[in-house]
C-alpha positions as CSV (number, residue, x, y, z in Angstrom):
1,X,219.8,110.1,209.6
2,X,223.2,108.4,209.8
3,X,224.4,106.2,207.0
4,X,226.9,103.5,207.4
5,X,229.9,103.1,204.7
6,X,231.9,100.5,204.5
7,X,235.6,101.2,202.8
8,X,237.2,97.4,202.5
9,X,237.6,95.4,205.1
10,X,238.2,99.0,207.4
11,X,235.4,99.5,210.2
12,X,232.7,101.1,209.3
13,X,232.5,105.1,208.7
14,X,229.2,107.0,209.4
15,X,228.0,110.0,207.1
16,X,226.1,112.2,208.8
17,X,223.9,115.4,207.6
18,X,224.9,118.8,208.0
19,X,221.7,118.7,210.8
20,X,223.6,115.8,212.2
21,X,227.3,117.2,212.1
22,X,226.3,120.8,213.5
23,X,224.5,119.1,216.4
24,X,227.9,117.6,217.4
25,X,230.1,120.3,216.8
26,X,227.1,122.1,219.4
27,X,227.9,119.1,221.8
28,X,231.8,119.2,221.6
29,X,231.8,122.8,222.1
30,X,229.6,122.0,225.7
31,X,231.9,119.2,226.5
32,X,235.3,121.8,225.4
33,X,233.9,124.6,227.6
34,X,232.9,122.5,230.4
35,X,236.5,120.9,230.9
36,X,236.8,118.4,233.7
37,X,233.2,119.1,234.6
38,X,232.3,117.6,231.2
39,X,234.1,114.0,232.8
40,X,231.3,113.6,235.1
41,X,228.1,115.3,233.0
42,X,225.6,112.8,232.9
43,X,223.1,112.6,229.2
44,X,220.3,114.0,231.3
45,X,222.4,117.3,231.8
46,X,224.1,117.5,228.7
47,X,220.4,117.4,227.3
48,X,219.5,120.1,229.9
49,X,222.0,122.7,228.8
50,X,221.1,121.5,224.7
51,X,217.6,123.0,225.7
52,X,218.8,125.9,227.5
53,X,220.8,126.9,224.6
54,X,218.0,126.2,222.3
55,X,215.6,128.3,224.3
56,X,218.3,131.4,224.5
């Protein structure tokens, strides 16, 4: 789970868990491969191909 951290008066930063960063760098490497398809994906099929690539 997430954990806000607050440096000063700076917004906020989030510390994720390795779970929590790898599952992003999984999604930026969908939206990088995708290109200007990625503009237009909707959550729905970004959580399509996530399961697709789970189930390969």
């Amino acid at each position: 789970m997430a954990s806000e951290v607050f440096l000063d008066d700076r917004e906020p930063r989030v510390s994720l868990s390795s779970a929590e960063e790898l599952k992003l760098l999984v999604i930026a490497d969908i939206i990088s491969k995708r290109g200007q398809e990625a503009k237009s994906m909707t959550l729905g099929e970004l959580a399509d191909i996530l399961r697709e690539r789970r189930s390969t």
